[in-house]
Structures are given as structure tokens and as C-alpha cells.
C-alpha positions in Angstrom: 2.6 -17.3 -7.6 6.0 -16.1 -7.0 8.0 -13.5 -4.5 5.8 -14.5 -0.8 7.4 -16.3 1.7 5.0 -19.3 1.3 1.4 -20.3 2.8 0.2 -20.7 5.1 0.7 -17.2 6.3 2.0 -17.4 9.5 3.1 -13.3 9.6 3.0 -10.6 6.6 0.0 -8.8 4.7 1.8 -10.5 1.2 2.0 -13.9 2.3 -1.9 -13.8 3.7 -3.1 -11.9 0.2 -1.3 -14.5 -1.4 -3.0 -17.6 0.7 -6.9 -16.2 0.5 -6.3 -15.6 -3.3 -4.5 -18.9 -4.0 -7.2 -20.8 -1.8 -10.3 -19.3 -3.7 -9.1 -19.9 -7.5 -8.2 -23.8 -6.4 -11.9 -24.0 -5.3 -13.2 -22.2 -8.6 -11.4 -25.4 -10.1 -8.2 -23.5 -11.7 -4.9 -25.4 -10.9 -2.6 -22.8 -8.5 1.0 -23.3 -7.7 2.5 -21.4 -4.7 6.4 -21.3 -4.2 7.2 -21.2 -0.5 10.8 -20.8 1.0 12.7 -23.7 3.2 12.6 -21.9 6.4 9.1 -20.3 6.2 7.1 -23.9 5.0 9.3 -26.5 7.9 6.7 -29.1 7.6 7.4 -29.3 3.5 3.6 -29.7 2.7 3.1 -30.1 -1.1 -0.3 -28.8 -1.0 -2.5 -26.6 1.4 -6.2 -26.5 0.7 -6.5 -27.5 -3.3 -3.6 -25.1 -3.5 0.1 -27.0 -5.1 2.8 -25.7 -2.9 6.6 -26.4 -4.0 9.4 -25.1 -2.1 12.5 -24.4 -3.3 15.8 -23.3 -2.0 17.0 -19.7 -0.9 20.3 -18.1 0.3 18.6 -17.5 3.9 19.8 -13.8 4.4 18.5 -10.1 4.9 19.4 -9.7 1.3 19.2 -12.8 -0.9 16.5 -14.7 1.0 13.8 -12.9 -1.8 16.1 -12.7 -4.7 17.6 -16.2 -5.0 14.5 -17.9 -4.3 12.3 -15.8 -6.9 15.4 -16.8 -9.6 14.8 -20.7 -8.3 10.5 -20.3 -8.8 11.0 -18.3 -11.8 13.1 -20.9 -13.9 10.7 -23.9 -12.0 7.9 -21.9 -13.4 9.1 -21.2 -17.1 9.5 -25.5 -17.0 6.3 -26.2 -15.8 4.6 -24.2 -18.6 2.3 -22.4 -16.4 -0.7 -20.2 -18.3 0.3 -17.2 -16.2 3.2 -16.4 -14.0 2.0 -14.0 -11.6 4.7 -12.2 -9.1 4.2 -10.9 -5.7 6.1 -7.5 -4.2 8.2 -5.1 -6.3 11.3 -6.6 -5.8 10.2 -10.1 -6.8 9.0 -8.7 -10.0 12.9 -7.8 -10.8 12.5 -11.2 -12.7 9.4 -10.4 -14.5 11.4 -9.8 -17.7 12.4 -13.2 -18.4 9.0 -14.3 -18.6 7.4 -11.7 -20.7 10.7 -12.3 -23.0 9.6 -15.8 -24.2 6.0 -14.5 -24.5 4.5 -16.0 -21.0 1.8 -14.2 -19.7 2.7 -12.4 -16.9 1.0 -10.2 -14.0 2.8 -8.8 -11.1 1.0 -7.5 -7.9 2.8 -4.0 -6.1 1.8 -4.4 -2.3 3.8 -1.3 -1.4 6.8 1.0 -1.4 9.1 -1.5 -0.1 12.2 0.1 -1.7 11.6 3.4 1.2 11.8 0.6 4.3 14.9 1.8 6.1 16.4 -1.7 6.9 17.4 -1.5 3.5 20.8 0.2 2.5 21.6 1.9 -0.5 21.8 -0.8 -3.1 19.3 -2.9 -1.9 16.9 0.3 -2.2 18.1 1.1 -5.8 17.2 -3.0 -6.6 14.0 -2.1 -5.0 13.5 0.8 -7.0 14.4 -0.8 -10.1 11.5 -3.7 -9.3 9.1 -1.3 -8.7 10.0 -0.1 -12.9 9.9 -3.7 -13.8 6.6 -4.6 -12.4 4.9 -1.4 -14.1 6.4 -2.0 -17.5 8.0 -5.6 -18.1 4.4 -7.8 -16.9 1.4 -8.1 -19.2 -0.9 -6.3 -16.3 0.0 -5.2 -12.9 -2.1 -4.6 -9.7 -1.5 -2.3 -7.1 -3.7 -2.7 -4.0 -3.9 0.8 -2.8 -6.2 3.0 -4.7 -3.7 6.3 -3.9 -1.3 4.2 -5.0 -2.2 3.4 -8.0 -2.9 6.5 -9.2 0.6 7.6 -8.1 2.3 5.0 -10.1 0.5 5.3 -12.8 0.9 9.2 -13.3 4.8 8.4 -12.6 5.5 5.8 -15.4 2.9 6.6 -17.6 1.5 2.9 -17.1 -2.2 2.2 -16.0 -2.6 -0.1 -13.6 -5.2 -2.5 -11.8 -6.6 -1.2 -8.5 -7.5 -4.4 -6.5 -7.3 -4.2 -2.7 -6.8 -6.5 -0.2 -9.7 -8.6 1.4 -10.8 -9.1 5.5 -10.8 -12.6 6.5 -12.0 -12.7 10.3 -11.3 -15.7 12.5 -14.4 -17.0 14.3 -12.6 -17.8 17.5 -12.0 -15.8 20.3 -9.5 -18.0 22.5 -9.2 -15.4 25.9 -6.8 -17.6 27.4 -3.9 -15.4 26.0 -5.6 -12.9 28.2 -4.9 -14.8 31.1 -1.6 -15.9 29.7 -0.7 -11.9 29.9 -2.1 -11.1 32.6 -5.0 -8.3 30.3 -8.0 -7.6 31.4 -11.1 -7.2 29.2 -11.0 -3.7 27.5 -8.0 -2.7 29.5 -4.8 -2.5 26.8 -3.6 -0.9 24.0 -3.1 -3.9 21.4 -0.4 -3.3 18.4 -0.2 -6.5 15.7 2.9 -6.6 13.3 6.4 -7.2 12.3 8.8 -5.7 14.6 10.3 -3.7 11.6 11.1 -0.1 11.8 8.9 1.1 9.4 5.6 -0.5 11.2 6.6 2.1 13.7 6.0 0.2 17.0 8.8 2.3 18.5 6.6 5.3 18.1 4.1 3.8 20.6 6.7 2.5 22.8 7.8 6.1 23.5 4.3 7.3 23.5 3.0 5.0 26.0 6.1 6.5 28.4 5.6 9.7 27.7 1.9 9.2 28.4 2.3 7.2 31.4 -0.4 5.0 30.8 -2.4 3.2 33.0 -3.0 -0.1 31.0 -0.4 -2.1 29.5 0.8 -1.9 25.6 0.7 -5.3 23.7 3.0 -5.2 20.8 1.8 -9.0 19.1 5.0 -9.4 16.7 8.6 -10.1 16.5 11.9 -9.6 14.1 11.9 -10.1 10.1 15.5 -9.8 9.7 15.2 -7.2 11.8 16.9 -8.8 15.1 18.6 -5.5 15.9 15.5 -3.2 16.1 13.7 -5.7 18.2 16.6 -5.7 20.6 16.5 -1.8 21.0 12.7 -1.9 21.4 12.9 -4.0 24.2 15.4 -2.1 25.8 13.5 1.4 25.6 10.6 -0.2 27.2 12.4 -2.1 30.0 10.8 0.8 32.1 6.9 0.4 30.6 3.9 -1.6 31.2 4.5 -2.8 27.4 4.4 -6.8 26.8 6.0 -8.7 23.9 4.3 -11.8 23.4 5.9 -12.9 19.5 3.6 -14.0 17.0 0.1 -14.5 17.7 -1.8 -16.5 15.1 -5.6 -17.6 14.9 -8.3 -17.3 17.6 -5.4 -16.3 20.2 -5.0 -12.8 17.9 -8.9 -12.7 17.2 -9.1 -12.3 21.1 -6.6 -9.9 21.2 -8.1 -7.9 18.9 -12.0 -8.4 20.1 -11.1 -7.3 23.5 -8.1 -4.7 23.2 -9.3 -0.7 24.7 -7.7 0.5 20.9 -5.8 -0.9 18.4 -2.6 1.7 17.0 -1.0 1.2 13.6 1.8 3.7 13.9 3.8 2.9 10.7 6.1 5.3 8.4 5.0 2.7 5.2 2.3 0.5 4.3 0.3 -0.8 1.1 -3.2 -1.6 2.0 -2.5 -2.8 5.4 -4.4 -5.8 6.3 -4.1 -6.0 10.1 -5.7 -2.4 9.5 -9.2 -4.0 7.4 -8.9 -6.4 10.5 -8.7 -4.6 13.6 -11.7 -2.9 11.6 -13.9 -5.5 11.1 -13.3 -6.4 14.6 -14.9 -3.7 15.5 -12.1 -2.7 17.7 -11.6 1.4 17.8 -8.1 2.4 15.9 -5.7 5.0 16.0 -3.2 5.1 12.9 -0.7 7.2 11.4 -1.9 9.1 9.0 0.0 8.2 6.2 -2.2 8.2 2.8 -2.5 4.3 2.9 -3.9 4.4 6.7 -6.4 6.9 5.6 -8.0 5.1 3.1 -8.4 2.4 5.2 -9.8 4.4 7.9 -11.8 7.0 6.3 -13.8 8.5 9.3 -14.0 5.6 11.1 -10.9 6.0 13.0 -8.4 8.4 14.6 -4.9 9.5 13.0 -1.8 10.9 14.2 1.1 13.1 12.6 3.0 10.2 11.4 6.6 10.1 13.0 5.9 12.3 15.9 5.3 10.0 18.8 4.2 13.2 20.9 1.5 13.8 18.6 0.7 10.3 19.0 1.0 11.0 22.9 -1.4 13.0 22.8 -3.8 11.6 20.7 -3.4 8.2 22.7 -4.4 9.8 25.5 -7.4 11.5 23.8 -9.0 8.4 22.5 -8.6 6.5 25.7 -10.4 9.0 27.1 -13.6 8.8 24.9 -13.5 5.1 24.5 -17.8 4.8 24.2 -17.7 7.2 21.2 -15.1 5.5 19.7 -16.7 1.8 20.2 -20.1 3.1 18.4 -17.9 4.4 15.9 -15.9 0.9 15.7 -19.4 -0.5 15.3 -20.0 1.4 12.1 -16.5 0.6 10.4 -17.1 -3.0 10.9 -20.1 -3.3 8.6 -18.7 -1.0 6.1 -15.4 -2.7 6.2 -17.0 -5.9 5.9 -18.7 -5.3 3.0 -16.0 -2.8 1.2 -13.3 -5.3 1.5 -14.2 -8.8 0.7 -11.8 -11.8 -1.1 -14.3 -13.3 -3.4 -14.6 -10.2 -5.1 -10.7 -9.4 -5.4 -10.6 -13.5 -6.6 -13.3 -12.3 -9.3 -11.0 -8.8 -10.6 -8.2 -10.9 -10.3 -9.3 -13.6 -13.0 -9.9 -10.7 -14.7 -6.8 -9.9 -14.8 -5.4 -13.1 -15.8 -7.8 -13.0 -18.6 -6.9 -9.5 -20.1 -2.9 -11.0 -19.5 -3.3 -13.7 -22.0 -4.9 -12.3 -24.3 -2.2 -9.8 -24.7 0.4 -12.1 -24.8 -1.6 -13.9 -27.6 -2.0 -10.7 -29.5 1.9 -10.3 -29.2 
């Protein structure tokens, strides 16, 4: 597996998709190799949970971290004579050509639009761009994990393509000492889990919450992917605001923050199939997303939406929700069965061996 940052996740819906399908096909006996980058893997671990892990170098910047390293796993891969070389995100699959040249089997997984993120300038967007062609023509098979988006790619290059979503995997902890750590009381904040990256949309919520004057605090549970800048200007807008910024939270610590947040608000501009979505979800904690066509089919009617982009709207609706919080929690209640069920990793570990299977024997046929 080629194009995440490495296991174990630590942060990112690609890198966790990668470590619960990587972990479930080394238990169902098949020999899996994950590529992890220097910075992201610092204890150099050559194997995580029956899974091989090999790191290998990258030019460490906003635009060549992904690039050189997929060119590094890429020609690792092509010498190992691994039975299928599967890459992970758009622009990783850039490389899927050289592969699928010399008749390796190859799948490529499409987790989203990344080339519309606006961190990206123009060139870095057409490279982008020109991924997202190369993962729906150059692999044997490729997956998309939004249903709406698959059917949007498909209709555009005139390629069908795999829907498999992303799974839910709950922690069983609930470690309320970051509670205390924050100073949050039980049921009393407004929780927001991510990257701090423009496109997740946390500045949306900063302004809301000021505009709303709210009378809890705001917990934005993330911090910078190359994205130092942003971060830096978030902070600053909500100097005035009741809003916390605790970095990364990992493990029970985020399972508490989700378990006992008032809401949880996904206000992002772009997503795939967003994972801390399925999970806030199957927490049973009541959300309140943009409603971009990825949120809402995630949420179905099992949560609230807002006008993406228009942090009044979202005002408002903030404020609407907190004010029917017991109809919301019985709704929350529902969507955590359904999600439960709906979204589950054994099952996208099952369509995914099928995948591999349909890749090799077209690349026998050829």
C-alpha cells in the first residue's frame, strides 16, 4: 500500500482507512506491506500488528513530501514483486502507470477531490487533477469511497468504478481526564475533530461561535498539516472566544471528547467519506455538518446541516440545535445503530479482496 503517510494513524481519514484495511488482510493470512514516511513513523517500526511496514525517504515539504516518497515505494515495490500494488489518494496514483506498464496488477483507492483543497496552488492542483485521470484509467480497478462520488467520476471519464466506503472503528475507552485537563464540563461544549486545514472549515465555526456568542466553549481537537499559516490566523480570530485548541487528541482521550461533547460540527468545504463523521456517529454524539454531498450521505436524517461556507447560516443553526439538544440525543441514538451496522471494516476488507481478485485476473488476461 502506497501514497498514506504510514500507520499507525496518528491524524488523517487515509492513513486510518489504510491501517484497519492493512490490519484485517494480515489476520486473514495475506502478507501486506505498508510504506510509511521518516517523519510520520519516528520510532522506525518494521511491522505493526501482522502488517510489514517499510519506510522510506521523502523530500519533507508542502509539495514533495507525497510525490517523492510514492516514486521511492513505487520502485521498492516493482522489486519486491508484490501480487498487487495498490495506491492510496489521487495524487499518489500519478505513479500508477509504471506499474500497470510492466503488467503488475494494480488498484488505486480515490478518497476525495483533493486537487479542489485551496492550500494547493495552481500547479500542484493541475498534478492533482492529472492523478485523479490516472487513478480512473492507468490501474486495473479503482475504488472510490463515496457512493456520490463514484457515480460522478464514473459518468465523467467513462470508467466504472468500485464503491467501497470507509468503516467505524470505535475506541472502548473513555479517558474524561482531558475534561478536566480543559477545564469542559459533561455535555457542555461544542467538540470539532480534524486537521486544521482550510478546507475542514474550522474557521467557519470559529466565527460562528462569535457571532453566536455562545455560552459553552468550542473544542477544535486538531492542529497544522502543512498548513502552519491557517492555524496561526485561526488562533488569532479567536483570541476573543471561549474556543480551546488542544492539538491532536488520539485514543480514549478523543473517545471522551466525543462521548461527552453537547454537538459535534463538521463544517468543511471538501471531504470523501469523512471518517471522524461515521464516528462522532456511532458515538452517538448529535452532529451538525455542512451540507456538502459527502456530509449528507453520511448523515442522512440523522443529523443537522448547514449552507456550507456561510458561517451565519451556520450561526444560526448552531444556535438552533443547542437549543433542542434532547431531540437531537434520541436522534443521535438512532444513527449510532444504523451507522454501526451500515459502516463496518470487515465488510470493506471482504469487497476489497474482491477487488484484488478481479485486478489480477485482468492483468493475467492482458
Amino acid at each position: 500500500m502506497i501514497g498514506q503517510k504510514g500507520i499507525p494513524a496518528t491524524y488523517g481519514g487515509v492513513e486510518r482507512h489504510v491501517e484497519e484495511l492493512s490490519v484485517r488482510l494480515a489476520e486473514r493470512g495475506h502478507a501486506v506491506r505498508v510504506y510509511n514516511r521518516p517523519h510520520y513513523n519516528a520510532d522506525g517500526a518494521s511491522s505493526y500488528r501482522g502488517v510489514q511496514v517499510v519506510t522510506l525517504p521523502s523530500l519533507a515539504t508542502k509539495h514533495l513530501d507525497a510525490i517523492s516518497h510514492v516514486a521511492a515505494c513505487t520502485a521498492h515495490a516493482l522489486a519486491s514483486r508484490a501480487d498487487v500494488i495498490h495506491y492510496h489518494a489521487a495524487g499518489p496514483a500519478l505513479w500508477s502507470w509504471m506499474p500497470r506498464g510492466v503488467r503488475r496488477p494494480v488498484v488505486a483507492t480515490i478518497h476525495g477531490q483533493d486537487w479542489r483543497r485551496p492550500k494547493w496552488g495552481g500547479f500542484a492542483s493541475l498534478a492533482l487533477r492529472s492523478g485523479e485521470w490516472m487513478a480512473m484509467h492507468a490501474p486495473n480497478e479503482t475504488i472510490v469511497v463515496s457512493q456520490t462520488l463514484t457515480q460522478a467520476l464514473s459518468e465523467k471519464y467513462g470508467r466504472a468504478a468500485w464503491f467501497i466506503p470507509n468503516g467505524i472503528t470505535l475506541d472502548p475507552g473513555d479517558d474524561v481526564s482531558i475534561l478536566d485537563e480543559l477545564g469542559l464540563e459533561n455535555g457542555r461544549y461544542v467538540l470539532f475533530a480534524s486537521r486544521l486545514v482550510p478546507e475542514k472549515g474550522a474557521h467557519y465555526l470559529t466565527q460562528a461561535a462569535i457571532l453566536a456568542a455562545l455560552d459553552m466553549p468550542v473544542v477544535l481537537a486538531g492542529d497544522s498539516s502543512f498548513s502552519d499559516d491557517y492555524v496561526t490566523a485561526l488562533k488569532a480570530g479567536a483570541a476573543s472566544a471561549n474556543i480551546l485548541f488542544p492539538g491532536y487528541v488520539y485514543g480514549a482521550r478523543l473517545a471522551a471528547l466525543f462521548r461527552h461533547a453537547a454537538l459535534f460540527v463538521l463544517p468543511s468545504d471538501l471531504e470523501g467519506l469523512p471518517i471522524v463523521l461515521l464516528e462522532a456517529l456511532g458515538y452517538g454524539t448529535p452532529v451538525l455538518a455542512s451540507d456538502i454531498p459527502p456530509n449528507r450521505e453520511v448523515l442522512g436524517d440523522f443529523g443537522s446541516t448547514f449552507k456550507a461556507g456561510d458561517a451565519r447560516d451556520l450561526r444560526r443553526q448552531l444556535t438552533a440545535c443547542l437549543a433542542d439538544l434532547p431531540a437531537l440525543r434520541r436522534t443521535a441514538s438512532a444513527a449510532r445503530r444504523a451507522i454501526l451496522l451500515e459502516y463496518d471494516w470487515d465488510a470493506v476488507t471482504d469487497q476489497t479482496v474482491q477487488v484484488y481478485e478481479s485486478s489480477l485476473r485482468g492483468a493475467m488476461r492482458r
